[in-house]
C-alpha positions as CSV (number, residue, x, y, z in Angstrom):
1,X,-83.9,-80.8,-91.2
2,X,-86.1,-83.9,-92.4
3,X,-83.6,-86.1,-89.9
4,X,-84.3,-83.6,-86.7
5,X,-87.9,-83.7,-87.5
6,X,-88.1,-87.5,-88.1
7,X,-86.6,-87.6,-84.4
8,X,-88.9,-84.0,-82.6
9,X,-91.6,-84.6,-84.4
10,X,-92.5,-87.3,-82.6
11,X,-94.8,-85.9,-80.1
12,X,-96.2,-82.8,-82.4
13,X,-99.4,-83.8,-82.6
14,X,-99.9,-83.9,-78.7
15,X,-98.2,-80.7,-78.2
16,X,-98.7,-78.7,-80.9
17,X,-102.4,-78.5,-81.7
18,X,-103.5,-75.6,-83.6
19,X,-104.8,-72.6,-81.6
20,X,-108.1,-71.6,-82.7
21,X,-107.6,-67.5,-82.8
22,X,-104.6,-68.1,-84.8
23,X,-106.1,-70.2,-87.3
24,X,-109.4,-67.6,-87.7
25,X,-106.2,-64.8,-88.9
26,X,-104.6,-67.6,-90.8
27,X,-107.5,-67.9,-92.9
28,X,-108.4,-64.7,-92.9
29,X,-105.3,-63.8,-94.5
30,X,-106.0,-66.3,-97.2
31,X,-108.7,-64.6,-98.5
32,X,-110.8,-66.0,-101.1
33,X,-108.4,-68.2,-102.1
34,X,-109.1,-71.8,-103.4
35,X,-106.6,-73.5,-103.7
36,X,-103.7,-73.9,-101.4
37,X,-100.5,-75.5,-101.1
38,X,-99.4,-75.7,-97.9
39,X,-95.5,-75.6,-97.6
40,X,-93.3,-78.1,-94.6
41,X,-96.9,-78.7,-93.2
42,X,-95.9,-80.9,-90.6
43,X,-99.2,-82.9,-89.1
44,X,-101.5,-80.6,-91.2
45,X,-102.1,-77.6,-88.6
46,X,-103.8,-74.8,-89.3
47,X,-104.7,-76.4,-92.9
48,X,-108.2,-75.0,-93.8
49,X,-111.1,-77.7,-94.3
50,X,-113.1,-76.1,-96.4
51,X,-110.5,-75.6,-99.2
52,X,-108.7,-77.8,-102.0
53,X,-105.0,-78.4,-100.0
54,X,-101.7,-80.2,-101.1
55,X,-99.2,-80.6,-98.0
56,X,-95.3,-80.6,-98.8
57,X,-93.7,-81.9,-96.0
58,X,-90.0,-84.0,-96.0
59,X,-90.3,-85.8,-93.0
60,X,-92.1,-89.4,-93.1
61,X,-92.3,-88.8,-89.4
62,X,-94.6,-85.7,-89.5
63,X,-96.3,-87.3,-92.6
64,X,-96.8,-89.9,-90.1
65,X,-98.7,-87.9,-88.0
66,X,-101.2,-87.0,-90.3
67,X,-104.6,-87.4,-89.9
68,X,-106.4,-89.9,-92.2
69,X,-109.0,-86.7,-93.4
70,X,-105.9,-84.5,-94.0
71,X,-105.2,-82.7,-97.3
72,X,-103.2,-85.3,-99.5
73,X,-99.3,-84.8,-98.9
74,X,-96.5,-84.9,-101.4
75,X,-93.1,-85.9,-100.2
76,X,-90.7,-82.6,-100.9
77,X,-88.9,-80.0,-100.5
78,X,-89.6,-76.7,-99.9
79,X,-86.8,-75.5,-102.2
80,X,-87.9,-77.3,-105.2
81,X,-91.1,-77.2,-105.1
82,X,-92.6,-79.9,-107.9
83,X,-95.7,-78.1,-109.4
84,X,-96.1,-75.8,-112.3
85,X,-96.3,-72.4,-112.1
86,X,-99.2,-70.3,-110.6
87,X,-100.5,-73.9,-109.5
88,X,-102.2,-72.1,-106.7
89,X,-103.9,-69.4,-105.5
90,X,-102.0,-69.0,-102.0
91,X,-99.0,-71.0,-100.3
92,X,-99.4,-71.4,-96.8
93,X,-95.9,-71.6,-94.6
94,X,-96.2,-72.0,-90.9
95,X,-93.4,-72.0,-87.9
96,X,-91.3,-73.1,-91.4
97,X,-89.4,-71.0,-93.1
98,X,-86.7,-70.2,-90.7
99,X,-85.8,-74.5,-91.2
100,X,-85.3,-73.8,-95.2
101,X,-81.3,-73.6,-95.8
102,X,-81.9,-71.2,-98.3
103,X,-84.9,-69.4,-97.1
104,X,-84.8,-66.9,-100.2
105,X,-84.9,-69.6,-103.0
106,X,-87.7,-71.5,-100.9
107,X,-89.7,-68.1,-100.5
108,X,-89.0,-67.6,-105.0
109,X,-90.6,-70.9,-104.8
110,X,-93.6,-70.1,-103.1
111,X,-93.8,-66.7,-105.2
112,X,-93.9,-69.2,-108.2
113,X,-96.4,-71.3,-107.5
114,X,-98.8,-69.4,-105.6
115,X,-100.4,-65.6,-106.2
116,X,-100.4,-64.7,-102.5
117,X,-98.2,-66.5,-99.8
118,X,-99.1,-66.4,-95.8
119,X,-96.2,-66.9,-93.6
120,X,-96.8,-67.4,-89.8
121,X,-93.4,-66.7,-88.1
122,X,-91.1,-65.0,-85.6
123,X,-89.1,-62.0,-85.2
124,X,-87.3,-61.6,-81.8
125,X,-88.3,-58.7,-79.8
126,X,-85.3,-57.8,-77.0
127,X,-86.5,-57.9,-73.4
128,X,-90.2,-58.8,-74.7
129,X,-89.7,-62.8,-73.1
130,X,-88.7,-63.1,-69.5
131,X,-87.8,-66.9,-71.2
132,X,-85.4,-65.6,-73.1
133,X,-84.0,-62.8,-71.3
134,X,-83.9,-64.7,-67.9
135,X,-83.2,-68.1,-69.1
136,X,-82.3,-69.1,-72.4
137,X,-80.6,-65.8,-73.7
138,X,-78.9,-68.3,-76.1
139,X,-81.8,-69.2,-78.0
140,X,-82.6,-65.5,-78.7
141,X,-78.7,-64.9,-79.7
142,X,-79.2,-68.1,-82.4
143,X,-82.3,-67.3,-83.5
144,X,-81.1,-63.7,-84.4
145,X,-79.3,-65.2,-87.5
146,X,-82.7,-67.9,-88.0
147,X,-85.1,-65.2,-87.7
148,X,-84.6,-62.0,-89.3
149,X,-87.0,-59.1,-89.3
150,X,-89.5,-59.7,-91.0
151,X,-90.0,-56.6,-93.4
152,X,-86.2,-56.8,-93.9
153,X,-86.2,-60.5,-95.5
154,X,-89.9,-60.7,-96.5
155,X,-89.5,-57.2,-98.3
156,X,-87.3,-58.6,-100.7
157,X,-89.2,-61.7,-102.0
158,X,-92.8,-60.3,-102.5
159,X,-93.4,-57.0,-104.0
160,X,-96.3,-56.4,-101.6
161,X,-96.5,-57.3,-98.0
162,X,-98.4,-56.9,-95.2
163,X,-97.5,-58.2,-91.8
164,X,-99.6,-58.1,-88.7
165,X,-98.6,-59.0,-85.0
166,X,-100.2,-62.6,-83.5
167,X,-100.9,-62.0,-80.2
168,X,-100.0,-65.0,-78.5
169,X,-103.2,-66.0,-76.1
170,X,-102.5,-67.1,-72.4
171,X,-104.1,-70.5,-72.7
172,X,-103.0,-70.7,-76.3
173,X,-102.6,-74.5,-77.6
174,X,-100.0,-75.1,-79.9
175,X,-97.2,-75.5,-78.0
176,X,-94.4,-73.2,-79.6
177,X,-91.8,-71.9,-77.9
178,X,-93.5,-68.5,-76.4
179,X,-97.1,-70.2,-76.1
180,X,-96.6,-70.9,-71.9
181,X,-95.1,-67.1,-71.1
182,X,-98.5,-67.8,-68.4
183,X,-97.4,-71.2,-67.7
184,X,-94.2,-71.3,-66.8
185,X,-93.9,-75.1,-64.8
186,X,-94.9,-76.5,-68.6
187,X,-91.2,-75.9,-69.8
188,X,-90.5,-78.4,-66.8
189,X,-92.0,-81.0,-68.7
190,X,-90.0,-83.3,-71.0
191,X,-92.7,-83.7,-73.6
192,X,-93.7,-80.0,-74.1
193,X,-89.9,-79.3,-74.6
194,X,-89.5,-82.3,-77.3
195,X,-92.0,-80.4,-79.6
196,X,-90.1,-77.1,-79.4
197,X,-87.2,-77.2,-81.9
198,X,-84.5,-75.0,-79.7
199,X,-84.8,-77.6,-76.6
200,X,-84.3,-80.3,-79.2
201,X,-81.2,-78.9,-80.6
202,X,-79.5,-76.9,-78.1
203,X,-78.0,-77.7,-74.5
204,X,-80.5,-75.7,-72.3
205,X,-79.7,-77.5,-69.0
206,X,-78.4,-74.8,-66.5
207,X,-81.3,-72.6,-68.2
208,X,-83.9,-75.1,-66.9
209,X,-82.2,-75.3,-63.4
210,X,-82.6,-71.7,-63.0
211,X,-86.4,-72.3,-64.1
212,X,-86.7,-74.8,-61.9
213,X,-85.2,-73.1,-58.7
214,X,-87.0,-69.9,-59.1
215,X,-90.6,-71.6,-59.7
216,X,-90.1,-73.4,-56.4
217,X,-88.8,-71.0,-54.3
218,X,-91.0,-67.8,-55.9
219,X,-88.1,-65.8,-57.6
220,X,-90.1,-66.1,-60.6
221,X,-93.6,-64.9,-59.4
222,X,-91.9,-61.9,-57.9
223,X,-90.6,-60.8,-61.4
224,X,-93.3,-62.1,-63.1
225,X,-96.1,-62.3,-61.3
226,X,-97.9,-59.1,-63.4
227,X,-98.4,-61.4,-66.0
228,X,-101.1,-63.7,-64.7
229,X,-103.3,-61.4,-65.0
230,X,-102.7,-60.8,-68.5
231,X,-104.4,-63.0,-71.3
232,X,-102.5,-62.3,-74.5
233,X,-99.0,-60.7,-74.9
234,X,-97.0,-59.4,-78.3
235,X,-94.1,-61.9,-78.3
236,X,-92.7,-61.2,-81.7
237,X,-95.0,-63.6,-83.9
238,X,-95.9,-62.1,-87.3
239,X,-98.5,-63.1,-89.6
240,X,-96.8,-62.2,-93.2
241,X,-99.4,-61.8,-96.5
242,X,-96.9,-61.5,-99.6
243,X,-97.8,-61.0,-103.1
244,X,-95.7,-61.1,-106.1
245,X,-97.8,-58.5,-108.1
């Protein structure tokens, strides 16, 4: 994982630029708490300012990327985690733990050095993405086995959890793989694709022919059209608070 982000993570901090409505429940969900360790933090997004923050991230490329006023960043991993015990008073994990090869050792780390833990991720949601369901049906068949519901694997590492949905906004600005469902011509572009993990890793050619076609020649306004006058939809991110006690 630290060698495919050394070579996607190249243009994160172009494309993936924290969304201000998601960061307000992102801190929200951190409550009160201090101090934070935030967990394969990437370039730092969605890392409060106002708090004490260590990043753990693997990749010197996403270290890289950094900006020079961002929380101090240790060089590790997220399954060995190499602080003490209740170090912390939350662990922050975003658009991460579906990466960790083990993600129910990482997630026992995370119980172990933090009281509460705030996981943004995904759960897929059938027929919810015309570009999954139209297009890329293979990403949503692999990610099946990279993403699994949330209560199911969640509910076994804290002892109390709470998830809540994250509207994705139509204009939203961190660039994940749902955040254009309004803007369809962006998965045209070369660079908005090299931030999104599945276009980096899979062969998505024919899927982006098909795109490409029905953009130009109005198949997908006709089927989709609805949509643009929409300005957040449900696309199967989940906020997770977990707590060991």
């Amino acid at each position: 994982m630290t060698a495919l982000y050394d070579t996607i993570g190249k243009s994160y901090r172009d494309f993936r630029r924290p969304d201000s409505r998601i960061a307000a429940m992102i801190l929200d969900a951190l409550g009160e708490a201090g101090t934070i360790v935030n967990i394969g933090a990437g370039a730092g997004s969605y890392e409060p300012r106002d708090r004490d923050v260590v990043a753990v991230e693997p990749s010197t490329t996403m270290i890289g990327q950094r900006l020079p006023n961002a929380a101090p960043v240790v060089r590790a991993s997220a399954l060995n985690l190499p602080f003490r015990d209740n170090t912390f008073d939350g662990a922050l994990a975003i658009f991460t733990v579906h990466h960790w090869p083990d993600q129910m050792r990482g997630l026992a780390e995370m119980r172990r050095v933090a009281a509460r833990a705030v996981i943004l991720t995904w759960e897929p949601v059938e027929g919810a993405s015309w570009l999954t369901r139209d297009y890329f049906p293979e990403i949503l068949e692999r990610d099946r086995h990279l993403f699994p519901r949330a209560a199911d694997l969640f509910g076994r590492a804290f002892a109390h959890l709470r998830i809540e949905p994250v509207p994705v906004p139509h204009d939203c600005s961190d660039g994940f793989l749902e955040a254009y469902w309004r803007r369809p011509e962006a998965y045209l572009d070369p660079g908005v694709r090299g931030a999104i993990s599945p276009f980096a890793t899979m062969r998505l050619d024919s899927g982006l022919e098909r795109l490409r076609r029905d953009l130009e020649d109005g198949t997908w306004r006709r089927r989709n059209g609805h949509l643009l006058s929409e300005t957040e939809r449900d696309l199967g991110y989940r906020l997770v608070i977990g707590s060991r006690n």
